[in-house]
FIFI-420463 format. One record per residue (C-alpha): x, y, z; residue number from 1; residue in one letter. Coordinates in pm, 1 decimal, decimal comma. Example, Ala and Ser with C-alpha at 12.3 -4.5 7.8 and 13.67 -1.06 7.14 Angstrom:
<nodes>
<node xx="1230,0" yy="-450,0" zz="780,0" seq="1" type="A"/>
<node xx="1367,0" yy="-106,0" zz="714,0" seq="2" type="S"/>
</nodes>
This chain:
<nodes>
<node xx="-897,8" yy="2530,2" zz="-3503,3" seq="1" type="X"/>
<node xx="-1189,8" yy="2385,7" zz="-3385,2" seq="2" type="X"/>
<node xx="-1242,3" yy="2106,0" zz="-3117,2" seq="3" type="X"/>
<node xx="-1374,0" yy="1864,8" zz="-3396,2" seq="4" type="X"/>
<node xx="-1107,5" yy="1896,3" zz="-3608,5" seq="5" type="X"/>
<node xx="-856,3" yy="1824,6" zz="-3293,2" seq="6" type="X"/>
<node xx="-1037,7" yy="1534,9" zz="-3181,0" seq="7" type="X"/>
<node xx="-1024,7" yy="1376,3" zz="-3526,0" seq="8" type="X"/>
<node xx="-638,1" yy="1449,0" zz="-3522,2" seq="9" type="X"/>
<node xx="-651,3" yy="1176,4" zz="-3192,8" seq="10" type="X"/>
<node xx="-925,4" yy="907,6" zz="-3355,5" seq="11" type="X"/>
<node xx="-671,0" yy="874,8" zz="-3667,3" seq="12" type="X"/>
<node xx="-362,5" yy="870,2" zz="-3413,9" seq="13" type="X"/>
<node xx="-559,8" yy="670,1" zz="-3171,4" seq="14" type="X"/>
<node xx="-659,5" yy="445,2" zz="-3483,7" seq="15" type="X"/>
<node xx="-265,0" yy="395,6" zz="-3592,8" seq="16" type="X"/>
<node xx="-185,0" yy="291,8" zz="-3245,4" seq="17" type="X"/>
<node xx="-441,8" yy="39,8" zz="-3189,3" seq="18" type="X"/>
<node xx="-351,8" yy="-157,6" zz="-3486,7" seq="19" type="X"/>
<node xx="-556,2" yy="-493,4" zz="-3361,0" seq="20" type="X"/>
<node xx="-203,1" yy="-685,1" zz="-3369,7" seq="21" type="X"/>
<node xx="33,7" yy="-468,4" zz="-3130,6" seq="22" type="X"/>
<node xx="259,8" yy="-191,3" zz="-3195,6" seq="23" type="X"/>
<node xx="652,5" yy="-177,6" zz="-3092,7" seq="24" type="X"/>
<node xx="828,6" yy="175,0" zz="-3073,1" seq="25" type="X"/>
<node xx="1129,8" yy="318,5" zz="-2898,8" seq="26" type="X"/>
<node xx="1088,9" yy="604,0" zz="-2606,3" seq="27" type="X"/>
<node xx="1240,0" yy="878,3" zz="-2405,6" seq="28" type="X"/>
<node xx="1064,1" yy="989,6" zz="-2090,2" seq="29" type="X"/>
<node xx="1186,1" yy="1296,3" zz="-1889,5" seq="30" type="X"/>
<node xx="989,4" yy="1339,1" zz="-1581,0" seq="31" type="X"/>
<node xx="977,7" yy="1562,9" zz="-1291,6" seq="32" type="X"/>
<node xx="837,7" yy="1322,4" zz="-1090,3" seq="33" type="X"/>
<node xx="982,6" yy="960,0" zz="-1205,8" seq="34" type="X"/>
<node xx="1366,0" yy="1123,3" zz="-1346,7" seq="35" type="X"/>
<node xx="1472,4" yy="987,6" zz="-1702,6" seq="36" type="X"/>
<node xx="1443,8" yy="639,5" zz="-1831,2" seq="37" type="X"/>
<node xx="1471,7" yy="532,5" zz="-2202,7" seq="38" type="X"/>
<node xx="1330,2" yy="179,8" zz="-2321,9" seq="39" type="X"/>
<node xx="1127,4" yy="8,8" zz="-2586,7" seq="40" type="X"/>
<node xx="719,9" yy="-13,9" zz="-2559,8" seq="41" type="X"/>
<node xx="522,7" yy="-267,6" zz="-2704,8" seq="42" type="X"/>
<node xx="106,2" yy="-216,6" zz="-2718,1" seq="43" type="X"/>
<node xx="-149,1" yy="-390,2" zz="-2771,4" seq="44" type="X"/>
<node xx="-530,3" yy="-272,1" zz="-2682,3" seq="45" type="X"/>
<node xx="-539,3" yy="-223,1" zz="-2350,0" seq="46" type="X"/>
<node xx="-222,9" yy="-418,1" zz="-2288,8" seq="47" type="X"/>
<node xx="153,0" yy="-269,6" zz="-2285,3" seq="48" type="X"/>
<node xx="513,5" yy="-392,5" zz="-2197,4" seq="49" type="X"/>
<node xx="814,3" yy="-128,8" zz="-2176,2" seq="50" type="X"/>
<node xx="1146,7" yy="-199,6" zz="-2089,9" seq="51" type="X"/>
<node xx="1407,8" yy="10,8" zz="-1982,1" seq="52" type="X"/>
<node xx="1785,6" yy="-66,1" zz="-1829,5" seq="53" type="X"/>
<node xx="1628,1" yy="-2,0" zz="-1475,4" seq="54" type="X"/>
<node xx="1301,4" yy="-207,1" zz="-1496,4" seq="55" type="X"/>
<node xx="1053,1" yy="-411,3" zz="-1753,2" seq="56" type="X"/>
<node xx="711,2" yy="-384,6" zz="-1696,4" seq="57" type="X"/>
<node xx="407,2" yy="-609,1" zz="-1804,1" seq="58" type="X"/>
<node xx="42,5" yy="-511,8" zz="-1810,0" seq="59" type="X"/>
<node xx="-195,9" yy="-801,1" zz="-1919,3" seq="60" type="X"/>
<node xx="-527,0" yy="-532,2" zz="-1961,4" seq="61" type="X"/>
<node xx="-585,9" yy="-626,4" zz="-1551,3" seq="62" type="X"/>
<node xx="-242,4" yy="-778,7" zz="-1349,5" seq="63" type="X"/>
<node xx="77,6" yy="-549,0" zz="-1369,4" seq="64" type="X"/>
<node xx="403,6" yy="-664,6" zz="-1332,6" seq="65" type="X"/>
<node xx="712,5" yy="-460,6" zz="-1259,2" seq="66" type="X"/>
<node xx="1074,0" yy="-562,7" zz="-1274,3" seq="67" type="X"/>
<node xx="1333,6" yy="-356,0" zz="-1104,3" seq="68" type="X"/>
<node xx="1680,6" yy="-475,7" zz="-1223,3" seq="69" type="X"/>
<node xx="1887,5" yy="-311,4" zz="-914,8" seq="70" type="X"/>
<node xx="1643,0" yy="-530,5" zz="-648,9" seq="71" type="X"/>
<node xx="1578,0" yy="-830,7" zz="-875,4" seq="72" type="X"/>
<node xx="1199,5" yy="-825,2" zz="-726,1" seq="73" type="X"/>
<node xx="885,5" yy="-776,2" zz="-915,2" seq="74" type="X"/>
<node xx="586,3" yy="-653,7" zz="-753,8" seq="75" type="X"/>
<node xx="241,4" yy="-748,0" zz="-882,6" seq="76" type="X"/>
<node xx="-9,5" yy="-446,4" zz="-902,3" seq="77" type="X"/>
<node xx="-345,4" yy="-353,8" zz="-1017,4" seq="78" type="X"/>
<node xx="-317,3" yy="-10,3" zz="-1130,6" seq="79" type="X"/>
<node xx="-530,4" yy="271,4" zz="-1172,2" seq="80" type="X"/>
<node xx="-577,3" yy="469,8" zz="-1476,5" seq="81" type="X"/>
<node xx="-346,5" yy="747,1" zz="-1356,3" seq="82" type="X"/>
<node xx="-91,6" yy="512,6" zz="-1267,0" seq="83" type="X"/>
<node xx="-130,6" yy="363,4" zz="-1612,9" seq="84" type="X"/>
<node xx="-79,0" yy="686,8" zz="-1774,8" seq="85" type="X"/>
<node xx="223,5" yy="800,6" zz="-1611,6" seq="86" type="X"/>
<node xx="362,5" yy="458,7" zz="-1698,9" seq="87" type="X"/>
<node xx="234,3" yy="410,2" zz="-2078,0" seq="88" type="X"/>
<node xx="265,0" yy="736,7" zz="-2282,8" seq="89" type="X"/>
<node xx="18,6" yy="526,3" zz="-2504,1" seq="90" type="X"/>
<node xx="-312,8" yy="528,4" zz="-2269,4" seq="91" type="X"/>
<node xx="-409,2" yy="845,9" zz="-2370,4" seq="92" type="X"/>
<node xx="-564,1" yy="701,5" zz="-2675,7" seq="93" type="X"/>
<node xx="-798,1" yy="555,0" zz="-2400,7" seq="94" type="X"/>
<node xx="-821,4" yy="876,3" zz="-2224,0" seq="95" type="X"/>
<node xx="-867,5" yy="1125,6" zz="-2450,2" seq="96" type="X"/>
<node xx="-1269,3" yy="1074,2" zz="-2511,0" seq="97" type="X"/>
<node xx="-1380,8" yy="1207,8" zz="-2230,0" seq="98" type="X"/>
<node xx="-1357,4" yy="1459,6" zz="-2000,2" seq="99" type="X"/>
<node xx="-1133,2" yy="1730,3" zz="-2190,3" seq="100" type="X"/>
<node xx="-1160,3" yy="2005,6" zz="-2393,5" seq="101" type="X"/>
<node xx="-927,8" yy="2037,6" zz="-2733,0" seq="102" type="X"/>
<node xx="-742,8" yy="2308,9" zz="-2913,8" seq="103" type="X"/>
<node xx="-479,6" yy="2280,6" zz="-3198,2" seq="104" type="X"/>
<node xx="-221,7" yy="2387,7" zz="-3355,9" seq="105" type="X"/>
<node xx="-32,3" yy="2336,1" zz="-3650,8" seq="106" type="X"/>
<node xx="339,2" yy="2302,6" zz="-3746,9" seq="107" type="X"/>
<node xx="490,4" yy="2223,5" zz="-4108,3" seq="108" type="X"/>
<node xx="517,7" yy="1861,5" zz="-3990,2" seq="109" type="X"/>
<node xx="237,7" yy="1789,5" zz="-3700,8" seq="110" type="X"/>
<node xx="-72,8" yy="1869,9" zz="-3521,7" seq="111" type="X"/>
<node xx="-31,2" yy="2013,8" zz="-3195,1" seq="112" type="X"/>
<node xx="-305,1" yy="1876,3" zz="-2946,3" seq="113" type="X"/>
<node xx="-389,5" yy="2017,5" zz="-2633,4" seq="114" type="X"/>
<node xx="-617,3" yy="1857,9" zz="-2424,1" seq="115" type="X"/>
<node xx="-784,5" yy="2002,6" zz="-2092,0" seq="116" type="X"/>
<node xx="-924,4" yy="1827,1" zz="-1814,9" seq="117" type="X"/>
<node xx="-1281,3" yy="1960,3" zz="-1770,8" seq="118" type="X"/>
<node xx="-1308,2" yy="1839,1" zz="-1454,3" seq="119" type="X"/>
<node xx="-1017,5" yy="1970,9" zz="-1198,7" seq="120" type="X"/>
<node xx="-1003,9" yy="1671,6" zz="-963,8" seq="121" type="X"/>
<node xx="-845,2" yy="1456,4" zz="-1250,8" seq="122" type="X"/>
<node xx="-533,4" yy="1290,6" zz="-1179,6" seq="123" type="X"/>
<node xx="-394,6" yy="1425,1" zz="-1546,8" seq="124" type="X"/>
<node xx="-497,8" yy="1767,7" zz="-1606,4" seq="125" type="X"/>
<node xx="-329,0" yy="1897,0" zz="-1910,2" seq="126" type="X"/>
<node xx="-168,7" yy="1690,7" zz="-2203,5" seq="127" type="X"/>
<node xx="13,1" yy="1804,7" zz="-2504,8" seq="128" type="X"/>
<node xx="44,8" yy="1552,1" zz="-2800,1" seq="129" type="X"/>
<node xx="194,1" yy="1614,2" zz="-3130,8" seq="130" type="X"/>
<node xx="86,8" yy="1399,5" zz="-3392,1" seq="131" type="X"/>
<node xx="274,8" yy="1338,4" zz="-3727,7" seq="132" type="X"/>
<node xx="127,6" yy="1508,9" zz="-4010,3" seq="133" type="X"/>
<node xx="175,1" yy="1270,1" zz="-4252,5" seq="134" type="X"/>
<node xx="170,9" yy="925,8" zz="-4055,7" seq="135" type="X"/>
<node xx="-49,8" yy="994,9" zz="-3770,3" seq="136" type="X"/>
<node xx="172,8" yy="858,8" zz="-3534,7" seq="137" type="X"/>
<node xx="230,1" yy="1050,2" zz="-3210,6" seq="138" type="X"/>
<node xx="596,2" yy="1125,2" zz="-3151,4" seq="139" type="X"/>
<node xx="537,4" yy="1350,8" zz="-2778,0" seq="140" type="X"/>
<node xx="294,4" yy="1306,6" zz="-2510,2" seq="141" type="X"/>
<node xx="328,7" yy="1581,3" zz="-2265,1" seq="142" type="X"/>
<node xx="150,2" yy="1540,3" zz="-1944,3" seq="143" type="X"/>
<node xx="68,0" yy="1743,5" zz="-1609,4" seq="144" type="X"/>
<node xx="36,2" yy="1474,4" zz="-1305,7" seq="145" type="X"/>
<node xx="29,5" yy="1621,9" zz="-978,2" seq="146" type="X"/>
<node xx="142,5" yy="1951,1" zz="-1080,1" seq="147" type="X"/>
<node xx="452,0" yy="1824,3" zz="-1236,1" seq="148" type="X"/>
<node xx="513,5" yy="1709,3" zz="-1576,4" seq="149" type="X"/>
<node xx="620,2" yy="1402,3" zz="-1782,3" seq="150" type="X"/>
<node xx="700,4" yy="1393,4" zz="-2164,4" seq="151" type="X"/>
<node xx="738,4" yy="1081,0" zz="-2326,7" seq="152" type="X"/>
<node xx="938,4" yy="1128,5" zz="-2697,4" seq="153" type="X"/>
<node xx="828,7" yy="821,3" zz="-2919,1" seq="154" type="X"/>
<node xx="1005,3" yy="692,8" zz="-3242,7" seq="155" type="X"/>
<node xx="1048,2" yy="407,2" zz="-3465,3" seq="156" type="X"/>
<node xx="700,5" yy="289,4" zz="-3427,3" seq="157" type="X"/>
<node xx="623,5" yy="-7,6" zz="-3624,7" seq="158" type="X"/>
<node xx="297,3" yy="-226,7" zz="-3671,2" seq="159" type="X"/>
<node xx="412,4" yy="-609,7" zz="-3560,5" seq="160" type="X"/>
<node xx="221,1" yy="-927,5" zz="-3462,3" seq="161" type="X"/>
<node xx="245,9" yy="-984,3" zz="-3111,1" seq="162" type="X"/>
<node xx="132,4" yy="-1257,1" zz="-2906,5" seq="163" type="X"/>
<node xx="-54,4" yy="-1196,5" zz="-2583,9" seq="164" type="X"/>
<node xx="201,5" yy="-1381,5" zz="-2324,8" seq="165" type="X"/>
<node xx="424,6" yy="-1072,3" zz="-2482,3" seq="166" type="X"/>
<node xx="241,0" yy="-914,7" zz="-2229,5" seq="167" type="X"/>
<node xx="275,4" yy="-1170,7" zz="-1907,4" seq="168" type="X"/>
<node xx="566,1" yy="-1183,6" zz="-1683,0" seq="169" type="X"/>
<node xx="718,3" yy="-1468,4" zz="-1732,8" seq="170" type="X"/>
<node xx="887,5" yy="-1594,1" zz="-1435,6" seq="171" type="X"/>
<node xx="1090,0" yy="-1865,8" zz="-1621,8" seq="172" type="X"/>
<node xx="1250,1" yy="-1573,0" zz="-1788,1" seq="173" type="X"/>
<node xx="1398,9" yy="-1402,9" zz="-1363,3" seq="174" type="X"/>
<node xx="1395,8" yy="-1743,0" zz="-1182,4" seq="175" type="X"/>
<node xx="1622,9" yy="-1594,9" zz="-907,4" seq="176" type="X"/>
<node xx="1354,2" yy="-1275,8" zz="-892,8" seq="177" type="X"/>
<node xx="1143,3" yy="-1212,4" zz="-556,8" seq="178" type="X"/>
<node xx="783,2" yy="-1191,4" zz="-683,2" seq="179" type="X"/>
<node xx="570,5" yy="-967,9" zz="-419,0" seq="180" type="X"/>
<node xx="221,3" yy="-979,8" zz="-468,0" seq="181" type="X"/>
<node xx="48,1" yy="-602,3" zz="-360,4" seq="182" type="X"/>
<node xx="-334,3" yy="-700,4" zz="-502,5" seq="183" type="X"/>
</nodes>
């Protein structure tokens, strides 16, 4: 397969994710690094929430916010991309443009994407994404951070209106929650 036909795998994935109104879907993550969580994701352009029983996170595009149930404190970031990437399986449709090479696979039911780094000193060096044959929708981002990987297993993605507080934390919503600023 050639690169060209790989990359325009990820523009029609990257174009069924970025539906201009938000996206909702359910996830699995198994990481090396961050242990096991499962949650819901919502996304919107640059912005993302994703919930889990441990924590809820908010990123506005700029501010994030982060939750953590067992502590009842949210801390108040401004993350990198590599941060973002290990914490939305989705920012790879951001990522993806630059700065790897492509080679693909195919299965009966999906593309096979593997992307890597060109340049050695980036965060995320290697990522594997399989992409729906018939939907476009990615249902696995594999990724190597640090020399240890995290795979993120998405379902039930859906298309849905949502509002742009959806990704604010609300503090009205943990009133008894110690906000800690880290800007």
């Amino acid at each position: 397969m050639t690169a060209q036909t790989a990359k325009q795998v990820l523009d029609k994935c990257a174009q069924t994710v970025s539906n201009k109104d938000g996206v909702k879907a359910d996830f699995t993550m198994q990481s090396a690094q961050y242990g096991s969580a499962s949650g819901t994701i919502a996304v919107k352009g640059r912005m993302f929430n994703a919930s889990t029983k441990q924590s809820s996170m908010w990123f506005d595009g700029k501010t994030l916010w982060t939750y953590m149930a067992k502590s009842d404190e949210v801390n108040v970031t401004t993350p990198t991309e590599a941060q973002l990437q290990a914490l939305n399986p989705y920012n790879f449709i951001n990522l993806y443009k630059q700065g790897f090479k492509y080679t693909m696979t195919k299965s009966d039911k999906a593309f096979n994407v593997h992307l890597t780094a060109t340049d050695q000193k980036r965060k995320i060096r290697e990522l594997f994404i399989i992409v729906d044959k018939t939907t476009y929708q990615p249902t696995e981002v594999k990724m190597l951070q640090n020399s240890k990987w995290t795979t993120f297993t998405i379902s039930n993605l859906k298309t849905t209106k949502l509002s742009d507080a959806t990704f604010k934390f609300n503090s009205k919503d943990f009133p008894s929650a110690e906000v800690i600023d880290l800007r």
